[in-house]
C-alpha positions, -999 to 999 in steps of 0.1 A, spaced: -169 283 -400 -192 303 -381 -186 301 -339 -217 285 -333 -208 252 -358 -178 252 -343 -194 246 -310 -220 226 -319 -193 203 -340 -172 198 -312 -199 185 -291 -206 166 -317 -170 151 -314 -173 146 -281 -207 125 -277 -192 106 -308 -159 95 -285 -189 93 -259 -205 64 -278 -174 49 -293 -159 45 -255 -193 31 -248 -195 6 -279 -159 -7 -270 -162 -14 -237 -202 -31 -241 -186 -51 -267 -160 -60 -248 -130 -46 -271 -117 -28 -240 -108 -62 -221 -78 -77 -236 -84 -111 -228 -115 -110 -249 -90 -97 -278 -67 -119 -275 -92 -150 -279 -105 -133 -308 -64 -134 -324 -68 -171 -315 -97 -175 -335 -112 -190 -300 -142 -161 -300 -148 -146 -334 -178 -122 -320 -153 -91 -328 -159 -100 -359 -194 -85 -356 -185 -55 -337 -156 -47 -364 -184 -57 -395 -208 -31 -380 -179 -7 -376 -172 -14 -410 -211 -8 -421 -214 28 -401 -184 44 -408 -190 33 -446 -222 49 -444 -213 81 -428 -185 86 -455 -208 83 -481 -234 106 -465 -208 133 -453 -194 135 -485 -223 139 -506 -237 167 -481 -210 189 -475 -180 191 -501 -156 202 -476 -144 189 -437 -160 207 -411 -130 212 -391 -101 218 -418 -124 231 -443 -109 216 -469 -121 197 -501 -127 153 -494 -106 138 -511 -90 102 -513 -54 99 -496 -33 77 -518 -4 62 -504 18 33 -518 28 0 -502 64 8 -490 80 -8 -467 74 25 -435 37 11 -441 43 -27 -440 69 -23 -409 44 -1 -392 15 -27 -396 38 -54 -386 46 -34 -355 8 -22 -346 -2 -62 -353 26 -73 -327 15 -46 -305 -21 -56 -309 -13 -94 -299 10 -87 -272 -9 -64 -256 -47 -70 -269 -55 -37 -272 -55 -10 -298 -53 24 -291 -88 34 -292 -98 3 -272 -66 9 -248 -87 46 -236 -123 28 -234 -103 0 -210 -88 30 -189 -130 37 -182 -136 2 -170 -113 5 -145 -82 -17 -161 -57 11 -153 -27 -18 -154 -36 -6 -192 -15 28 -186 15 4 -194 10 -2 -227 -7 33 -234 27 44 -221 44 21 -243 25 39 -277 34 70 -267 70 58 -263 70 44 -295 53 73 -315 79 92 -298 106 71 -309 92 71 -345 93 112 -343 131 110 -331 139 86 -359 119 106 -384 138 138 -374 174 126 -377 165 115 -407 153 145 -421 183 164 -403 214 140 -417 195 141 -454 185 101 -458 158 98 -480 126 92 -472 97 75 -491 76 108 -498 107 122 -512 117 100 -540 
């Protein structure tokens, strides 16, 4: 990858994050109230913002992959990432869902909320990194005391 894409891609990547911030907050993602009426089935209008989430990023996987073969950043070949239904992936969706309703935000909208000025946020952004931290500990001494793990069996 030539300097130039490089720079170009990364400022790509940025006004992207730019407009995503943007979408969440004028949406209304990043204010957990709205949310958590949402997981109450009390306001379904997320229900377009996810649907048209759905429709771009659909679209934009189909176009990138049929333009370039490879990722612009890891240069390798797309390809699909299998992964079974173990129980590591059903505890972790249990534990983002219960996150999601306790708190009303996921990550990405936690950051946009940070940019509207609902810094009482930086709790539960603390509270992810806490946990991915956590998950990393728990992940090493596993690997370190020889239990087996899912992707080794």
């Amino acid at each position: 990858m030539s300097e130039n894409r490089g720079l170009a891609f990364q400022a790509l990547i940025y006004a992207g994050g730019l407009l995503f911030g943007f979408g969440l907050a004028y949406s209304h993602m990043a204010r957990p109230e709205v949310v958590l009426q949402f997981l109450y089935l009390e306001d379904l209008g997320l229900l377009f913002v996810m649907g048209g989430a759905a429709v771009v990023t659909g679209t934009t996987f189909a176009v990138a992959t049929s333009v370039d073969v490879t990722a612009p950043i890891t240069d390798r070949a797309y390809g699909r990432r299998l992964r079974s239904l173990d129980r590591n992936v059903l505890l972790g969706g249990v534990i983002f869902g219960v996150g999601w309703g306790v708190s009303g935000l996921c990550p990405g909208a936690a950051y946009a909320s940070l940019g509207i000025g609902n810094y009482p946020v930086l709790i539960a952004i603390a509270g992810m990194f806490g946990g991915a931290y956590l998950q990393g500990l728990w992940r090493s001494y596993r690997a370190e005391t020889g239990m087996s793990t899912p992707e080794a069996s």
